[in-house]
Every structure is written in C-alpha cells, then in structure tokens.
C-alpha positions in Angstrom: 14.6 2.3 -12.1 14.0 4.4 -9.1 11.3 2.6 -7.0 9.5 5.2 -4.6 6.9 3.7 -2.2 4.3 6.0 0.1 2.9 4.9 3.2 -0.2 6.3 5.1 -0.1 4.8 8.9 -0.7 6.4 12.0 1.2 4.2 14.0 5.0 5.1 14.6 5.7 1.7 15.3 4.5 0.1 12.4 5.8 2.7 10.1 9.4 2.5 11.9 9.6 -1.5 11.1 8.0 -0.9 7.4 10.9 1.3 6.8 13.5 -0.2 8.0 12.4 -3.9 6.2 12.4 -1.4 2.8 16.0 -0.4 4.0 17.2 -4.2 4.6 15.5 -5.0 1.2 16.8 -2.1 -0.7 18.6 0.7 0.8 17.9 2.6 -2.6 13.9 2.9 -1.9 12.8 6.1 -1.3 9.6 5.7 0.9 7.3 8.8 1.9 5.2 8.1 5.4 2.3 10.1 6.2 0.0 9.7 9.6 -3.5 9.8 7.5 -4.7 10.5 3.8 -4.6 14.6 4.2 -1.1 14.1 4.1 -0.9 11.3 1.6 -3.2 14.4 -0.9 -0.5 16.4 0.5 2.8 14.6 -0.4 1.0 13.6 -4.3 0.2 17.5 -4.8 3.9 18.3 -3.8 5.5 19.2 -7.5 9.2 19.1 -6.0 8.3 15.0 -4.6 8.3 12.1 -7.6 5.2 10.4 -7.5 5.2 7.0 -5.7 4.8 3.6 -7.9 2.6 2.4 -5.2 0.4 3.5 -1.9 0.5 1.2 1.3 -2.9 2.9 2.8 -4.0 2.1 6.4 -7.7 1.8 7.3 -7.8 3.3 10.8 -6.3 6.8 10.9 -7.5 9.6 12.6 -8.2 13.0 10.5 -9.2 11.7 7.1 -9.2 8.0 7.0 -8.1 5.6 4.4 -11.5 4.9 2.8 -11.9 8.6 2.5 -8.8 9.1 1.2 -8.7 5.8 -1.4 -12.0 7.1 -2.3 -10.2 10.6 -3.3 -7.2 9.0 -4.6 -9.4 6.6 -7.1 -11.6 10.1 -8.0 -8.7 12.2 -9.5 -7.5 11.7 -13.0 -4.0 12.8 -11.6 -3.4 10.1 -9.0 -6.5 7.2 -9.7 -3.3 5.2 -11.6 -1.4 4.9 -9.0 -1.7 1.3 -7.5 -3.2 1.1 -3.5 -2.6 -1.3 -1.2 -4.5 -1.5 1.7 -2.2 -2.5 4.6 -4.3 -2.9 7.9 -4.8 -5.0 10.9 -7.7 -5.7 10.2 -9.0 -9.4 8.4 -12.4 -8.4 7.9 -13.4 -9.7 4.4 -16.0 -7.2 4.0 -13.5 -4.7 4.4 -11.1 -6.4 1.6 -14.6 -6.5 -0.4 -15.3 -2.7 0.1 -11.5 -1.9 -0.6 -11.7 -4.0 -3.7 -14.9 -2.3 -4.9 -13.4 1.3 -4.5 -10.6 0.2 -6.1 -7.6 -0.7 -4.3 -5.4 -3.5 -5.9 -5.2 -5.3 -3.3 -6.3 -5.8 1.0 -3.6 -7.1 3.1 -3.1 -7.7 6.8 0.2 -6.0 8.4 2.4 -9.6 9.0 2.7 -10.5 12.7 6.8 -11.6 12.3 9.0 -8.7 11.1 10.3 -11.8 8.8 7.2 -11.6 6.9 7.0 -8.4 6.5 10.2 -8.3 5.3 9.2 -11.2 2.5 6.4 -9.3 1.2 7.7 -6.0 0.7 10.7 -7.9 -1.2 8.6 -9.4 -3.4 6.2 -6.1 -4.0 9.5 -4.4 -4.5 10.8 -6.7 -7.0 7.5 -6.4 -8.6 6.5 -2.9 -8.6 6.7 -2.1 -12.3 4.0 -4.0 -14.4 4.2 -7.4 -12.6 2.8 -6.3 -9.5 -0.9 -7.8 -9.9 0.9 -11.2 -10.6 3.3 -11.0 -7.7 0.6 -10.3 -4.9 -1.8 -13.0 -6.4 0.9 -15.5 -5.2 0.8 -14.2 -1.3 -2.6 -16.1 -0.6 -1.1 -19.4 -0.6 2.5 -18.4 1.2 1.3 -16.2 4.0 -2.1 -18.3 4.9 -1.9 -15.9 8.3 -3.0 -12.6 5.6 -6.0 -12.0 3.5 -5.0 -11.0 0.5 -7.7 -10.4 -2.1 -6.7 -8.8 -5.3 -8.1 -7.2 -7.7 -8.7 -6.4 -11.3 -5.5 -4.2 -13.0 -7.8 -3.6 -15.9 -10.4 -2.0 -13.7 -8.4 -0.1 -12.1 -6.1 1.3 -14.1 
C-alpha cells in the first residue's frame, strides 16, 4: 500500500528534517509540505495529487493558520476523514484540548532529538492504515518529553 503523508509547517527547517526521517524510514513515502493550511485546501483540491492517509498540521503558520484550517478540514464531507495530527512546539494542554475538541486525532510536540522524530514517524508509518489510534496511544508512556493526547476514532471519523 502506498502510504502518502501531508505536512503543513512554515518552518523550512523542521520540514527539511521531517522529510528526510520519512526518507530514512521509508524511501517509498510520498510526503506533500505546504507552509500554511491555504495550501494544505490547495494540495487536497488538487485532482491529479492522491489524497494523503494522514495530515501532520502545525499551529503557528502565517496566512491561514492550523486551527483555521483543521477547523475547515473537519467541515468538509470530502476531506473531514482524513486523520490530523497536530505537530507543534507547543505543550500547552489547552491547546491539545481545543485540537481534540475540533477534531484532530491526536496533539503532539515536534521531538527535540532527530532520533525521536525518527521513532515516531516509524511507528505512525507502520500504522497508518486502521491501527493508527492504537499506535499513537502508546507514545505517552515512551516519549514522556511529548504530549500526546488522542482522541476518539469514532468521533472523528
């Protein structure tokens, strides 16, 4: 199966280092980057593009941000299936609770060490199919440094 991953961060640094940890993982991944969610609306809306299995959305992003564009995502019948992970600096458990309640899967902190960044994109990659709810509930206890707070794949989906 063809796994496809799209990423929404304004920072070329952090996208750079996301990438490459996909292409050490799995030089097979196809990952899309956009710089902020007008481009994430764009890249979904593109009919030539396959659809990504999952969304790695950044908070802080200038132009339309990632609430905005979660918010959006989680409004349209065509895209509100697709699984977002918010991927952030920030640890800010009211932001987790907010990203939960507007339905993201899950609200994770970007991972200090390349290393771990590395580990859990494996693991989501291995995962990405149905198992992926199950696979990031186990990240709480491993990477103590992240929040992770997941939510509900029924109310999501």
């Amino acid at each position: 199966m063809e796994k496809i991953f799209l990423l929404a961060d304004d920072d070329a640094d952090d996208t750079e280092l996301f990438c490459e940890a996909l292409e050490q993982i799995d030089p097979s991944i196809i990952c899309y980057c956009a710089t902020d969610g007008k481009k994430v609306l764009e890249i979904l809306q593109n009919e030539t593009l396959k659809k990504p299995q999952v969304i790695f959305l950044d908070i802080n992003m200038p132009g339309m941000d990632g609430w905005e564009c979660l918010k959006q995502l989680k409004d349209s019948e065509a895209f509100r299936h697709i699984p977002v992970l918010i991927y952030s600096t920030s640890n800010h458990h009211k932001e987790a609770d907010h990203a939960l309640e507007m339905g993201a899967l899950c609200f994770f902190t970007k991972p200090t060490y390349f290393k771990e960044l590395k580990e859990t994109l494996g693991v989501l990659a291995a995962n990405v199919d149905d198992s992926l709810l199950e696979a990031i509930s186990h990240f709480n206890g491993i990477h103590s440094k992240k929040v992770f707070a997941c939510g509900d794949v029924n109310k999501i989906l």
